[in-house]
Every structure is written in structure tokens, then in C-alpha cells.
C-alpha positions as CSV (number, residue, x, y, z in Angstrom):
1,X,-17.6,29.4,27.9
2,X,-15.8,29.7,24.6
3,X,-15.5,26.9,22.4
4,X,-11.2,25.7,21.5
5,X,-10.6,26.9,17.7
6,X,-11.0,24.6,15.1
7,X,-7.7,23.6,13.4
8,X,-7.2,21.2,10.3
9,X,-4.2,19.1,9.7
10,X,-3.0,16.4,6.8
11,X,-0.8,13.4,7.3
12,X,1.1,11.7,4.7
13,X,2.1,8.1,6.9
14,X,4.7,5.4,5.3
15,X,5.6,2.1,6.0
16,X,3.3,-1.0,6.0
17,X,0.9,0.5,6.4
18,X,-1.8,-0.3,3.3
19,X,-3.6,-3.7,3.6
20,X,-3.1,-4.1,7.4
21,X,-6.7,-1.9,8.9
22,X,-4.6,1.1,8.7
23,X,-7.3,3.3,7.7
24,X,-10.3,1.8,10.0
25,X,-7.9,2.1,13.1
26,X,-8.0,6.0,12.1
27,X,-11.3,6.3,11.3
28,X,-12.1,4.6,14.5
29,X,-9.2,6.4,16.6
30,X,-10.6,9.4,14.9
31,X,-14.3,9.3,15.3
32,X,-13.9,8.4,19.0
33,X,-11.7,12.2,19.6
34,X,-14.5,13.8,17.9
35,X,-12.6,14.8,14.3
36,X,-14.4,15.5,11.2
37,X,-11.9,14.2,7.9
38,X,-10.8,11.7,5.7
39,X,-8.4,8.6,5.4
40,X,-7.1,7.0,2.2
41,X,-4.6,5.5,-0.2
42,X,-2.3,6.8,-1.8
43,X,-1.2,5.2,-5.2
44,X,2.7,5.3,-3.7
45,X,2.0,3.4,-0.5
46,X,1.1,5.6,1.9
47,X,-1.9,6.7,3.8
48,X,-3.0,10.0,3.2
49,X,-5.4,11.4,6.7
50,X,-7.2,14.7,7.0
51,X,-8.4,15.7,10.1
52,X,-10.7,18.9,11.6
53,X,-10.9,19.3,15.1
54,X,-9.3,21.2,18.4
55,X,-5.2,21.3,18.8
56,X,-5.8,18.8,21.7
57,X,-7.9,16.6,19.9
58,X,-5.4,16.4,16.4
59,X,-2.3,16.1,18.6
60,X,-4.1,12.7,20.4
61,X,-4.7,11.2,16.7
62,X,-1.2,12.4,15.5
63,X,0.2,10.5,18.3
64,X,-2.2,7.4,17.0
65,X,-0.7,7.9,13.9
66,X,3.0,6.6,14.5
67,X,1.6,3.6,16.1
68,X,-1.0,2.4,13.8
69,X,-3.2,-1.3,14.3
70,X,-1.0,-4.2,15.3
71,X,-0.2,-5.8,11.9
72,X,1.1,-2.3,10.6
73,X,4.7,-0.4,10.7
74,X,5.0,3.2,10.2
75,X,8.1,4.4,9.2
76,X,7.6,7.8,8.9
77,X,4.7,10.7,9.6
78,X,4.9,14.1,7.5
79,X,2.2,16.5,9.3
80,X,1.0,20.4,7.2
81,X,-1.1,22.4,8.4
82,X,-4.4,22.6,6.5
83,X,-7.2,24.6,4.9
84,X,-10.9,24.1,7.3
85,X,-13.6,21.9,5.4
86,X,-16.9,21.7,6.4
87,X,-17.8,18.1,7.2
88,X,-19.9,16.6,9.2
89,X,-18.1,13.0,10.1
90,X,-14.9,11.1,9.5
91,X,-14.7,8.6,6.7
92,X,-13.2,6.4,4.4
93,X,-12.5,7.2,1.1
């Protein structure tokens, strides 16, 4: 049985979305689909997410994306498509 390509996408989120467990809802949202990536700050307010994984599996966290953890509010989610890294887990930067 052949394995779903491999896809990688970026997210640029805005809102509140800094300082309210934005990026340990992703990196939990994100390790439990089974994505390889990256969450972090950026210096103008929003949350910057890479992801790696199947179609299936980065549409279910982009749809996590525009809700976010209770005490956020996104405003607005930019999605490119993305270059493939090699990594082994999701994390926090």
C-alpha cells in the first residue's frame, strides 16, 4: 500500500494570539495528527507555524488554526505552500 505524499505548509496567524498558549495548543494539536514542524513568534504579533505531513493531516491543523486555545482570537490565517524539511518532531521555537 502506498504511503499519502508528504506536503509542507507555513501559516502566518494574527490576532491575540501571543501570550494566550497559542503555540503549545499547536504543538499539541500538531503532534497528535502526526506533523513534523515548528511554531513561533513573530516580532509583529503573529504566530508563525510550519508544518510537514499528508494533505489530510495539514488541512485538520489548518482548521485548528482559526480557532486557537480559549483565551486566544485569530483574526486572520495566511497559508503558502512550503519547501519539505527533514524533521523528526514538532516543536517550539
Amino acid at each position: 500500500m502506498a504511503r499519502d505524499p508528504v506536503e509542507a505548509r507555513t501559516w502566518y496567524v494574527s490576532g491575540r494570539v501571543q501570550g494566550v498558549g497559542f503555540r503549545w495548543f499547536v504543538q499539541a494539536s500538531a503532534t497528535r495528527l502526526g506533523l513534523r514542524g515548528w511554531v513561533r513568534n513573530e516580532d509583529d504579533g503573529r504566530v508563525q507555524v510550519y508544518g510537514v505531513g499528508t494533505r489530510e493531516q495539514l488541512d485538520g491543523l489548518a482548521a485548528l488554526l482559526y480557532r486557537g486555545p480559549s483565551r486566544a482570537e485569530v483574526r486572520g490565517v495566511e497559508q503558502r505552500e512550503a519547501a519539505v524539511q527533514q524533521l523528526s518532531s514538532f516543536s517550539v521555537r
